[in-house]
ROLUM-601646 format. One record per residue: residue in one letter; residue number from 1; x, y, z of N, C-alpha, C, CB in turn. Coordinates in pm, 1 decimal. Glycine has a CB too. Layout:
// residues N
<r: A, k: NUM, n_px: X, n_py: Y, n_pz: Z, ca_px: X, ca_py: Y, ca_pz: Z, c_px: X, c_py: Y, c_pz: Z, cb_px: X, cb_py: Y, cb_pz: Z>
...
This chain:
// residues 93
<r: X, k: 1, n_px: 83.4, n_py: -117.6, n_pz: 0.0, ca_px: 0.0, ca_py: 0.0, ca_pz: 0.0, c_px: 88.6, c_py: 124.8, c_pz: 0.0, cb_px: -95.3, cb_py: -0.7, cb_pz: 121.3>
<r: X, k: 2, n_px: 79.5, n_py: 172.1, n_pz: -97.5, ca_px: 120.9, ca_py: 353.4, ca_pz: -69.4, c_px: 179.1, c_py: 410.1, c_pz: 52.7, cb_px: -6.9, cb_py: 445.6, cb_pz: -71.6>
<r: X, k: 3, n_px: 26.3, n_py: 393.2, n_pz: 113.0, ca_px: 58.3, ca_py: 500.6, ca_pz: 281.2, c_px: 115.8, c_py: 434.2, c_pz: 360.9, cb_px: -69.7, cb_py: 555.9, cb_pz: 382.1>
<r: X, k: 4, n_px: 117.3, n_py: 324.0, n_pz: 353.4, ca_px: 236.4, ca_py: 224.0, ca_pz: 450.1, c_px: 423.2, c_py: 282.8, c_pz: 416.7, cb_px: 216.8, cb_py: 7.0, cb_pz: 373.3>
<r: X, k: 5, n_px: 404.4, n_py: 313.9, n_pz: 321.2, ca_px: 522.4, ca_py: 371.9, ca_pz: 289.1, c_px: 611.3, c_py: 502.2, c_pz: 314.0, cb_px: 508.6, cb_py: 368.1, cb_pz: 197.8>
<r: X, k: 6, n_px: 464.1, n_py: 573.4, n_pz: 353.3, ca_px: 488.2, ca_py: 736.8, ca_pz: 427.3, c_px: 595.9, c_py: 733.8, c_pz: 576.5, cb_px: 300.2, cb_py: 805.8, cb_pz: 491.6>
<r: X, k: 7, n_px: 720.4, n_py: 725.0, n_pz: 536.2, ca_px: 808.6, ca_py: 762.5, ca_pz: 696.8, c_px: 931.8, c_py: 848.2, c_pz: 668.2, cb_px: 878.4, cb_py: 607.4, cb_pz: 786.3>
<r: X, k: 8, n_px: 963.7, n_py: 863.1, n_pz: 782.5, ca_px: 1079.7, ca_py: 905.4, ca_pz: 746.3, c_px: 1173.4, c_py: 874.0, c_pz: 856.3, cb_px: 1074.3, cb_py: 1040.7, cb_pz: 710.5>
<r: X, k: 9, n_px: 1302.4, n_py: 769.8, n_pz: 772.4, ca_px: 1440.8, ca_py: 730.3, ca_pz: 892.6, c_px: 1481.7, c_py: 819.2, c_pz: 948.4, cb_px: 1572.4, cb_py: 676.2, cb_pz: 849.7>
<r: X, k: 10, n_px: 1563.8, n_py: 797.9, n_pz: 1025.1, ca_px: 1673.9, ca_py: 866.6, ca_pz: 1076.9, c_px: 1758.4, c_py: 748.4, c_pz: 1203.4, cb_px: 1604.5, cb_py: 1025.2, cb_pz: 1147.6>
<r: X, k: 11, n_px: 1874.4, n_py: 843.0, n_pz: 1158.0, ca_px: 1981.9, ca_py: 790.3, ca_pz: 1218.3, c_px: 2037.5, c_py: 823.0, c_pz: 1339.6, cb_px: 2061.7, cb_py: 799.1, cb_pz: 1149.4>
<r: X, k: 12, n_px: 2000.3, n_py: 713.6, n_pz: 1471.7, ca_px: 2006.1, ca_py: 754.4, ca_pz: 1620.5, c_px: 2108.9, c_py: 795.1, c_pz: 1700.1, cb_px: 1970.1, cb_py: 669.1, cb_pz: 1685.0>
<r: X, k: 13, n_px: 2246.0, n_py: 786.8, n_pz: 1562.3, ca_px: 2339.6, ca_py: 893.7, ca_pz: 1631.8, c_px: 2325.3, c_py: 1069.8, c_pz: 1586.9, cb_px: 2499.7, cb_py: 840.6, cb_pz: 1590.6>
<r: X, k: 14, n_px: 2234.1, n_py: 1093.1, n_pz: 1544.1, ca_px: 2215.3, ca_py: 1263.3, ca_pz: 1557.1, c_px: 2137.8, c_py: 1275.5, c_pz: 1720.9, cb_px: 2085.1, cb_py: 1341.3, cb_pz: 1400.5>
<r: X, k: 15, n_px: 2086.9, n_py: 1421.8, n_pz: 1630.3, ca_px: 2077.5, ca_py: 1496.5, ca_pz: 1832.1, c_px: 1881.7, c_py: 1465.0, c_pz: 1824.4, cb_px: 2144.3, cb_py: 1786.6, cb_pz: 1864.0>
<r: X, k: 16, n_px: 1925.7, n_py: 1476.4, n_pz: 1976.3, ca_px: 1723.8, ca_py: 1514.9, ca_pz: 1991.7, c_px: 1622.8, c_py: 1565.1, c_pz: 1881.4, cb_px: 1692.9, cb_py: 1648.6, cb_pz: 2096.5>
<r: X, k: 17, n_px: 1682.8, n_py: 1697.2, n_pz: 1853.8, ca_px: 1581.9, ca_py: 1807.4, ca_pz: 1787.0, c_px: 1549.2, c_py: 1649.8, c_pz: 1639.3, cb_px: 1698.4, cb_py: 2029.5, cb_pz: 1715.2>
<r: X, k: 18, n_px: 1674.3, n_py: 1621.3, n_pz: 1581.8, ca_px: 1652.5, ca_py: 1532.4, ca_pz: 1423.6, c_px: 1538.5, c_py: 1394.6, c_pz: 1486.3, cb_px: 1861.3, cb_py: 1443.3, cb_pz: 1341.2>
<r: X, k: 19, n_px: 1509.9, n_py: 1357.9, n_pz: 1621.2, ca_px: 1478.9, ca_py: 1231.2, ca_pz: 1649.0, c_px: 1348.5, c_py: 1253.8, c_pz: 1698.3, cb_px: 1571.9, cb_py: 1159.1, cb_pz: 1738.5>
<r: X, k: 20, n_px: 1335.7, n_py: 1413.6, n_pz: 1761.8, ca_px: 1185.8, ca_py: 1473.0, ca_pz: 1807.1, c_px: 1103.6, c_py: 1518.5, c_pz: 1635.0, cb_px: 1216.7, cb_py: 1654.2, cb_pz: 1937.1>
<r: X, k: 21, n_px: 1191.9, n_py: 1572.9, n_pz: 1536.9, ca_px: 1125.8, ca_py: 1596.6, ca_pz: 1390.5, c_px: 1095.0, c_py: 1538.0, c_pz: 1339.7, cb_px: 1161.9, cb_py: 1635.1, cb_pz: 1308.0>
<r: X, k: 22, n_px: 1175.6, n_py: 1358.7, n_pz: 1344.9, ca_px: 1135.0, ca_py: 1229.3, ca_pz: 1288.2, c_px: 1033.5, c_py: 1214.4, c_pz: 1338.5, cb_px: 1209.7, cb_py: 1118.5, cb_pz: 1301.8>
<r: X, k: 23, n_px: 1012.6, n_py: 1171.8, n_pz: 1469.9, ca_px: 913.2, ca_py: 1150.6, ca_pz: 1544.1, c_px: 792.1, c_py: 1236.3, c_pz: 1470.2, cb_px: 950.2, cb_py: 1187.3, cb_pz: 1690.8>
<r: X, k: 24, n_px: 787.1, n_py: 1351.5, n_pz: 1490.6, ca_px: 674.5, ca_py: 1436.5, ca_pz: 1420.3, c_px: 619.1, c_py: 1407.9, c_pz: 1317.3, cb_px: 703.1, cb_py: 1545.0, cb_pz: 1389.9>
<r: X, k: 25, n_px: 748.6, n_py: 1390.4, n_pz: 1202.4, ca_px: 703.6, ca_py: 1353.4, ca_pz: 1048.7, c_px: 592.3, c_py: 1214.1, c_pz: 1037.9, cb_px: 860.7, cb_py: 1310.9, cb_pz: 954.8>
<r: X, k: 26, n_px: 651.2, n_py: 1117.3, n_pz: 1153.6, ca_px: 562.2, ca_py: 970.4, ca_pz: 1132.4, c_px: 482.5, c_py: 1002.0, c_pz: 1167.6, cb_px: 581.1, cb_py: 841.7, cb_pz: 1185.9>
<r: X, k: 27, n_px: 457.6, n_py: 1066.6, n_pz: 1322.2, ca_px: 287.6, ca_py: 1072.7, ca_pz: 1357.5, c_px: 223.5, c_py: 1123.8, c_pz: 1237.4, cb_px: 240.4, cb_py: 1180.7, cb_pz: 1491.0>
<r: X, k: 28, n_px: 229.5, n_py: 1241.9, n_pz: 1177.9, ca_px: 172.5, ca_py: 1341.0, ca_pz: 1059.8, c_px: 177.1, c_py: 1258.3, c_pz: 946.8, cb_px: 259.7, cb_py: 1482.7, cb_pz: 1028.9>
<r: X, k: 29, n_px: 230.3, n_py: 1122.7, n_pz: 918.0, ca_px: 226.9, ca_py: 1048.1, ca_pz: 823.6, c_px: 128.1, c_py: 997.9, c_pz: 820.8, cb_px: 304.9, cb_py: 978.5, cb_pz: 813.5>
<r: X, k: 30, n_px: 119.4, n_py: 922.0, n_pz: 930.8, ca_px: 30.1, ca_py: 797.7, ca_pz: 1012.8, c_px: -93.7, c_py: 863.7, c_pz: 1015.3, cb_px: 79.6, cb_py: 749.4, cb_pz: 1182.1>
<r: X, k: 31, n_px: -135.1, n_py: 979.9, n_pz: 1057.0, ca_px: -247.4, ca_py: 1105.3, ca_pz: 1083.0, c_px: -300.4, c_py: 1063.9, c_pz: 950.3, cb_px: -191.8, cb_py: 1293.8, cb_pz: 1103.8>
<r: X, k: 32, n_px: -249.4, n_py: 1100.4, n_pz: 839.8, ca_px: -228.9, ca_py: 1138.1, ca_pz: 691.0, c_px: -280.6, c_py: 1053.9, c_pz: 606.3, cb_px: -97.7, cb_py: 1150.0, cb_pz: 651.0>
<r: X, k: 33, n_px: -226.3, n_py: 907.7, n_pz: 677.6, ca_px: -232.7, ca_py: 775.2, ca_pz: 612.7, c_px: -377.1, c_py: 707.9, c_pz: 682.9, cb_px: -78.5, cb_py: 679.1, cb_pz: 646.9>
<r: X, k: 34, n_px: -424.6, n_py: 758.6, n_pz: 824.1, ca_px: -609.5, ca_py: 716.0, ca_pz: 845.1, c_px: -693.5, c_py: 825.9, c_pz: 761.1, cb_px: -676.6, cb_py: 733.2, cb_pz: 1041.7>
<r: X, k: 35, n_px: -635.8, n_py: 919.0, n_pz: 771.7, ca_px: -765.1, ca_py: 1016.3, ca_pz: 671.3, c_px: -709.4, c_py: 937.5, c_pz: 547.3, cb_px: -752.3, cb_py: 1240.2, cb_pz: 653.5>
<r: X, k: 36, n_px: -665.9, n_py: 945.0, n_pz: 472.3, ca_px: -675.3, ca_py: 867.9, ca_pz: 352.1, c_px: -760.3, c_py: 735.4, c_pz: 356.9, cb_px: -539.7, cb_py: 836.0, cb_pz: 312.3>
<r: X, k: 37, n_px: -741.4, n_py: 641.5, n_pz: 452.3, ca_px: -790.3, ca_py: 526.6, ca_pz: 460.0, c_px: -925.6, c_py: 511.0, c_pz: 485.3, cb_px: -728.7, cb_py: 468.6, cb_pz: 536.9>
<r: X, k: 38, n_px: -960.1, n_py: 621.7, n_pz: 596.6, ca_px: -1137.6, ca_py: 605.1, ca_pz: 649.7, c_px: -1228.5, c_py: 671.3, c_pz: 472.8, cb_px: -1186.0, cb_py: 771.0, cb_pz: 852.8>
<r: X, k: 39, n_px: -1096.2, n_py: 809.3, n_pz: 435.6, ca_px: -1243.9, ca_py: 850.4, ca_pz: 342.2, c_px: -1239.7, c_py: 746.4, c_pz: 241.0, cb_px: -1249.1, cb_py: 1019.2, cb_pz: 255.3>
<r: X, k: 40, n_px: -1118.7, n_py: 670.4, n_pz: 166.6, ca_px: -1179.8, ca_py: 570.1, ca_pz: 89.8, c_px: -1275.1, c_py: 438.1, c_pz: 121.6, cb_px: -1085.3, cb_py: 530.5, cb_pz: 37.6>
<r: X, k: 41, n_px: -1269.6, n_py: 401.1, n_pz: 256.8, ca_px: -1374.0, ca_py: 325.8, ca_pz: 286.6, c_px: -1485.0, c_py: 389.8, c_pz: 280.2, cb_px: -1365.1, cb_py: 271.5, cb_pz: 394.7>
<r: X, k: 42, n_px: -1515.8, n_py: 521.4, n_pz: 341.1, ca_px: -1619.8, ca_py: 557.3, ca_pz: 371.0, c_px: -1710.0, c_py: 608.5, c_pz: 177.1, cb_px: -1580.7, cb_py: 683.3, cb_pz: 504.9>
<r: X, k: 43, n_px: -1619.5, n_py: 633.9, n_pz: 102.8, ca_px: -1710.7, ca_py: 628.6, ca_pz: -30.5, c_px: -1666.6, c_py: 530.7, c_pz: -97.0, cb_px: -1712.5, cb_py: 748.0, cb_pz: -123.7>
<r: X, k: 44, n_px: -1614.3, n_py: 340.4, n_pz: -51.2, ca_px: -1668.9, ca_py: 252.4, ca_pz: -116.7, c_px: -1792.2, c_py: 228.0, c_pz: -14.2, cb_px: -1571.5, cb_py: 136.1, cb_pz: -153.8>
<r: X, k: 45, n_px: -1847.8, n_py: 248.4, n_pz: 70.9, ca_px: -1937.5, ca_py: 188.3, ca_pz: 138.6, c_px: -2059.3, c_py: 260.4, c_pz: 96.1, cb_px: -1909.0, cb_py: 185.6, cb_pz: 280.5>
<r: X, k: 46, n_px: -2033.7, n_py: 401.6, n_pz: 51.4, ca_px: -2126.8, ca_py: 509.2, ca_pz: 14.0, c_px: -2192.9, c_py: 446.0, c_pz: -131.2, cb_px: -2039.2, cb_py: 669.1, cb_pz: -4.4>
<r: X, k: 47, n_px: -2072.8, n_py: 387.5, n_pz: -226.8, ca_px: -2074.2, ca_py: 360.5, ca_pz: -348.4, c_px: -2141.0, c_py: 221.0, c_pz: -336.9, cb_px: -1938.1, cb_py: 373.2, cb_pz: -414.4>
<r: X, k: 48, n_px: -2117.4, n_py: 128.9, n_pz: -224.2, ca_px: -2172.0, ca_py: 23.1, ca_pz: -220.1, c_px: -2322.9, c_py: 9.6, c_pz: -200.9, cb_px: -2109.9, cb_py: -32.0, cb_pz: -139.4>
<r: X, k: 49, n_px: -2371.8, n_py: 86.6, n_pz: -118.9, ca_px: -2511.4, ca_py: 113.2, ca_pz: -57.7, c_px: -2589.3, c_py: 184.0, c_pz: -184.8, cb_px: -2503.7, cb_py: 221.4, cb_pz: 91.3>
<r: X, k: 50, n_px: -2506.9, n_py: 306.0, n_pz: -239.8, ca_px: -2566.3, ca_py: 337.5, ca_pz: -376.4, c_px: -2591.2, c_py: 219.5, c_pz: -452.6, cb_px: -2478.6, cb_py: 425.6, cb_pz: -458.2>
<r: X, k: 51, n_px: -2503.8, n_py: 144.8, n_pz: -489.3, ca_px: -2526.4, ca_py: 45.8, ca_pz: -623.4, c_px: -2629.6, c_py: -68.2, c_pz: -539.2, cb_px: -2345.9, cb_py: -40.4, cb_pz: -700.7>
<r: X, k: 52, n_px: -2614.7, n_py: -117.7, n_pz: -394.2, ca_px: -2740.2, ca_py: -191.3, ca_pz: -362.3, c_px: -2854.4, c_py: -147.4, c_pz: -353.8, cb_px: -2738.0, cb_py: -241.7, cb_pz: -267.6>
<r: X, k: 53, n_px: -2869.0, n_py: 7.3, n_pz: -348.3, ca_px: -3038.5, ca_py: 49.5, ca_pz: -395.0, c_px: -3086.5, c_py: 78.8, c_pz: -538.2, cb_px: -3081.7, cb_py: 186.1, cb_pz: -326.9>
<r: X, k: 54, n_px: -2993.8, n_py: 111.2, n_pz: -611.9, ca_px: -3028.3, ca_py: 64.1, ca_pz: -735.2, c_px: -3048.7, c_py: -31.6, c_pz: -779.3, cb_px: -2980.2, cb_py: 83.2, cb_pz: -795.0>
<r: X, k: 55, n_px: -2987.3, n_py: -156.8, n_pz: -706.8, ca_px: -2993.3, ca_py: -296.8, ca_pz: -779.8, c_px: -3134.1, c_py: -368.3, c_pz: -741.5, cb_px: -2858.9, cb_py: -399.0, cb_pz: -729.5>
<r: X, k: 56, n_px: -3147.1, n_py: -303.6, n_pz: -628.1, ca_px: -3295.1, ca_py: -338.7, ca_pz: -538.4, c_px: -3469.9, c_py: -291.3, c_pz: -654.0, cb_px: -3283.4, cb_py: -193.2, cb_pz: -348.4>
<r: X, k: 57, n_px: -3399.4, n_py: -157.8, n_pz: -673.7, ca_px: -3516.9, ca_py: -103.0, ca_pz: -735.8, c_px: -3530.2, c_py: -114.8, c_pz: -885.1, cb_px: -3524.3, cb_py: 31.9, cb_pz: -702.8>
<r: X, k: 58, n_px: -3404.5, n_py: -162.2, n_pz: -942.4, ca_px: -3429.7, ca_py: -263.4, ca_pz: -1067.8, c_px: -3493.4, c_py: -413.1, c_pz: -1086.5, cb_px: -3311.1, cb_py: -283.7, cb_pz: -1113.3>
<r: X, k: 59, n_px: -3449.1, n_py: -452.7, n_pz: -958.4, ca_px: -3480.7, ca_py: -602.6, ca_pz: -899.6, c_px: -3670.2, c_py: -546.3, c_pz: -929.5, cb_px: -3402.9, cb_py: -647.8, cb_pz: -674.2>
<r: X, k: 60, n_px: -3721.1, n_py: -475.1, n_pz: -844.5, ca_px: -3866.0, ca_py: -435.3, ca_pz: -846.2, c_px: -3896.0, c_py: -441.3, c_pz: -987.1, cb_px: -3899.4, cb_py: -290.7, cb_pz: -782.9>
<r: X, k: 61, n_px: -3875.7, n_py: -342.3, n_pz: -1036.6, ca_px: -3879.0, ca_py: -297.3, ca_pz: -1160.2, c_px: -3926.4, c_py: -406.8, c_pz: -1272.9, cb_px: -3746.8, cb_py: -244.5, cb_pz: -1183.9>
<r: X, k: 62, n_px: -3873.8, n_py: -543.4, n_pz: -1222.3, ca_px: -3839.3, ca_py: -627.7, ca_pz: -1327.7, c_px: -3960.2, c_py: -678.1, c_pz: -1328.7, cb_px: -3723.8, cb_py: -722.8, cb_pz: -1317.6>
<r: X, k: 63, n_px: -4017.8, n_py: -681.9, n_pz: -1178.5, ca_px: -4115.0, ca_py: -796.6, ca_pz: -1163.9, c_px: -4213.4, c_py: -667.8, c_pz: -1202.0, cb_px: -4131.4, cb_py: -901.4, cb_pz: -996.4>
<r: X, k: 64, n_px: -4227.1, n_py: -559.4, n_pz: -1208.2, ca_px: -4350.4, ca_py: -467.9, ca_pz: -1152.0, c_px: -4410.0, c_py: -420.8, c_pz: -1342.3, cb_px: -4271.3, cb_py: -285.2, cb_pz: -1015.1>
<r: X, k: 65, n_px: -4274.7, n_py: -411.4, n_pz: -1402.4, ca_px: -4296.1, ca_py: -366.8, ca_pz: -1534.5, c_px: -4401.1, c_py: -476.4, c_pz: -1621.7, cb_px: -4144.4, cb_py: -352.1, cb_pz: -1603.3>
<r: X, k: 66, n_px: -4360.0, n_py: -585.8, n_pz: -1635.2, ca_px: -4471.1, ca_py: -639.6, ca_pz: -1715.3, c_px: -4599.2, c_py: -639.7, c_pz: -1698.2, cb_px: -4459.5, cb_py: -740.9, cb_pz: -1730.1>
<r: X, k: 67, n_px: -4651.6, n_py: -638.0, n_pz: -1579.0, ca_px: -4774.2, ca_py: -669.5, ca_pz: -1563.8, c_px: -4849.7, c_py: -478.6, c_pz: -1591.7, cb_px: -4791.3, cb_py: -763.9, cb_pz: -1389.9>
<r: X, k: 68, n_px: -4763.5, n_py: -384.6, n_pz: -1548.8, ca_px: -4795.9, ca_py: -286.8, ca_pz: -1589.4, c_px: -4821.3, c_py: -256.6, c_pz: -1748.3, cb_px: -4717.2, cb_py: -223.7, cb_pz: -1535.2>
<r: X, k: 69, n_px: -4741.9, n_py: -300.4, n_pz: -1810.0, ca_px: -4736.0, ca_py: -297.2, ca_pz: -2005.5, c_px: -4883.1, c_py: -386.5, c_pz: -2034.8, cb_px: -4550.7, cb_py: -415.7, cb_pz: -2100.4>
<r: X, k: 70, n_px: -4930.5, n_py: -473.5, n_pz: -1926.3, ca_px: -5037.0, ca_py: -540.7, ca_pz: -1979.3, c_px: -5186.4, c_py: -493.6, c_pz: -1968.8, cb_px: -5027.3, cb_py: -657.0, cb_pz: -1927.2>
<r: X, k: 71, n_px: -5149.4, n_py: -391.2, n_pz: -1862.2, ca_px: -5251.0, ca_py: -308.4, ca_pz: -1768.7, c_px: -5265.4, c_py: -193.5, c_pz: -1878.6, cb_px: -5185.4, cb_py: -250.5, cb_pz: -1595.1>
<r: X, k: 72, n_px: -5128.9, n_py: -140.1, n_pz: -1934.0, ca_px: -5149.8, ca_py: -8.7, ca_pz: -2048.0, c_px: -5201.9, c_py: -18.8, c_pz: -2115.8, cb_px: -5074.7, cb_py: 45.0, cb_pz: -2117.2>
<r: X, k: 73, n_px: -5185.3, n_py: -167.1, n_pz: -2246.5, ca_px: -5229.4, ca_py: -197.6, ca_pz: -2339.5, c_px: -5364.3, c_py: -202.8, c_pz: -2313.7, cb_px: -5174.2, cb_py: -291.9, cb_pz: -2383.6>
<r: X, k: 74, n_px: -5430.4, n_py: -280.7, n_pz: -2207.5, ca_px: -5580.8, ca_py: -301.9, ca_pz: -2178.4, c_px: -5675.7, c_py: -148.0, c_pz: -2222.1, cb_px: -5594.3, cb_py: -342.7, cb_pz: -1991.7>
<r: X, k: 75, n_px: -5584.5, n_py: -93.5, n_pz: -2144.5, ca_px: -5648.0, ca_py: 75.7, ca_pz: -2064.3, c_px: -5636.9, c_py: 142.2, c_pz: -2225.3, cb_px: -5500.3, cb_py: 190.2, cb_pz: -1896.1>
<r: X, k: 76, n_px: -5524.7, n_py: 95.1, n_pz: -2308.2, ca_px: -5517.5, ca_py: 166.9, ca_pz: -2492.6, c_px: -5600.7, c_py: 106.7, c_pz: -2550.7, cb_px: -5379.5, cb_py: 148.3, cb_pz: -2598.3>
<r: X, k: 77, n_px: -5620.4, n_py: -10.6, n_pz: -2542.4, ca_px: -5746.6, ca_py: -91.8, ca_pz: -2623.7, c_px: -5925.9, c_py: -10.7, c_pz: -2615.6, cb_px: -5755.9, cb_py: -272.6, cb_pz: -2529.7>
<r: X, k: 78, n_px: -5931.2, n_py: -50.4, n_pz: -2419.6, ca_px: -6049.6, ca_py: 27.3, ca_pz: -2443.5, c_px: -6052.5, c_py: 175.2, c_pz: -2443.0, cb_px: -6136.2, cb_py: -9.3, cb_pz: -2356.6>
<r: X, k: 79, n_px: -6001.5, n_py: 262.3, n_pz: -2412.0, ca_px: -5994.9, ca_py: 412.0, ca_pz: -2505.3, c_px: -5993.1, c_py: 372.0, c_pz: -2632.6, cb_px: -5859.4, cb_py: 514.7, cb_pz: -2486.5>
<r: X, k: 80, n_px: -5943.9, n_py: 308.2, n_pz: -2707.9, ca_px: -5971.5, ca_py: 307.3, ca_pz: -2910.3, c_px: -6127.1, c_py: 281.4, c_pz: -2857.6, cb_px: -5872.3, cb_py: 128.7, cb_pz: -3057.1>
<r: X, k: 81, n_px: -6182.3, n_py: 133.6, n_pz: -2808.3, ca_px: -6265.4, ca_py: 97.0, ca_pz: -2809.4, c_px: -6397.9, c_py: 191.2, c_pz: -2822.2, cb_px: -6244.2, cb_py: 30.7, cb_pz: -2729.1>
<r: X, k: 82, n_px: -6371.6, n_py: 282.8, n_pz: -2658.9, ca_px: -6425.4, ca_py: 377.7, ca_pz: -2632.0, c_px: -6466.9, c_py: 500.6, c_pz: -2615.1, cb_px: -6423.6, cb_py: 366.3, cb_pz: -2610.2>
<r: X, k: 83, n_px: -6366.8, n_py: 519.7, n_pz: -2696.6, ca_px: -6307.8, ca_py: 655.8, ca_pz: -2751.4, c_px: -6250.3, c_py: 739.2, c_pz: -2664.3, cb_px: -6401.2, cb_py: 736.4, cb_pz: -2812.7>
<r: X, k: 84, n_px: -6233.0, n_py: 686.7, n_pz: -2514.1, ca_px: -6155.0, ca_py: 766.9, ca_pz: -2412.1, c_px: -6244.3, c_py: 781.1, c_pz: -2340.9, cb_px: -6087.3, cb_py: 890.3, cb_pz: -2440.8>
<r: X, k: 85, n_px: -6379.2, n_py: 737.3, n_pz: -2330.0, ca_px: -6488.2, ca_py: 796.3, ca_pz: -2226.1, c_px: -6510.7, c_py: 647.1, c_pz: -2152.1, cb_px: -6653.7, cb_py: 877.1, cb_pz: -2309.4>
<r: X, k: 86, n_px: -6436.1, n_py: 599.8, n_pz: -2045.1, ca_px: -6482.6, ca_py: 500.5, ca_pz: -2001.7, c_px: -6433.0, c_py: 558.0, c_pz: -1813.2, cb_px: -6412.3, cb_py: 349.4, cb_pz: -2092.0>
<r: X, k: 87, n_px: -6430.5, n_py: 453.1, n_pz: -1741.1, ca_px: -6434.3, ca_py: 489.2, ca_pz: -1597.2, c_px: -6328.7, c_py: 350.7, c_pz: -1562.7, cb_px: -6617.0, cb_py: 495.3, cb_pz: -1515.0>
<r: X, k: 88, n_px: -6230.3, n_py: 332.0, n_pz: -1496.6, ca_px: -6102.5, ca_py: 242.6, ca_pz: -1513.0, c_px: -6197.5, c_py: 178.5, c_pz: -1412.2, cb_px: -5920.0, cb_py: 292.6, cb_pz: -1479.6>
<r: X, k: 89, n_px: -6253.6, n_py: 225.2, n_pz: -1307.3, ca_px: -6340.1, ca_py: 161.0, ca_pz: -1161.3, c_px: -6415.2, c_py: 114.2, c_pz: -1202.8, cb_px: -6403.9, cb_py: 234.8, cb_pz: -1051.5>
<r: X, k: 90, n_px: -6494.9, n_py: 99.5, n_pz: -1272.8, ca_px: -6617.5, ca_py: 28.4, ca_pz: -1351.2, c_px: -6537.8, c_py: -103.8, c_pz: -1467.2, cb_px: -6718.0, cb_py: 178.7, cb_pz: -1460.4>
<r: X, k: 91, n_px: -6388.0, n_py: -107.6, n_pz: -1473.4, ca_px: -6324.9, ca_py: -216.2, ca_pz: -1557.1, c_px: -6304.6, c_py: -337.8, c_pz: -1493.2, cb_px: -6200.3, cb_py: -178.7, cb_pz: -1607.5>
<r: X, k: 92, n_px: -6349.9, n_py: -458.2, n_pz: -1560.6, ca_px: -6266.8, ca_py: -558.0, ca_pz: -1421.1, c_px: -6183.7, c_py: -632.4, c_pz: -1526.5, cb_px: -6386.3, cb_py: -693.0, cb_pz: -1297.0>
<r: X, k: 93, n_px: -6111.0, n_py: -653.2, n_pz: -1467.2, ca_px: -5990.9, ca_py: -718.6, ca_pz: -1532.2, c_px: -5928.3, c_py: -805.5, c_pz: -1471.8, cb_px: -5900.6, cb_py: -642.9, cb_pz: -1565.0>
């Protein structure tokens, strides 16, 4: 991974100040390297939940559409039939 890679050595014969700056640089890496990590989880999970409600309401869709196309055609038949003056509550079907 990338951010696993964010550090910076140093060599423990220098002084404090180079071993307190190292120190700094990793935390601010590490800091650097969870915000990177939470927001890409957090918009595949966003992206995941998106694509499972779409897949849900196609899933519907599938079953809900035909019987509707059969219901249109009926409802186009009798308007030709009837010339558009009929009452859908008075149809039984």
């Amino acid at each position: 991974m990338p951010w696993q890679r964010l550090r910076e050595r140093y060599d423990r014969r220098r002084g404090l100040g180079d071993i307190l700056g190292s120190l700094f640089i990793n935390i601010l890496m590490r800091i650097i390297g969870t915000i990177i990590r939470s927001v890409t989880f957090l918009v595949g999970a966003f992206v995941y939940v998106l694509f499972l409600i779409i897949g849900l309401l196609f899933f519907i869709a599938w079953f809900l559409i035909p019987p509707l196309m059969v219901f249109l055609f009926i409802t186009g038949i009798l308007a030709i039939i009837f010339n558009g003056q009929f009452d859908l509550n008075e149809v039984v079907i």
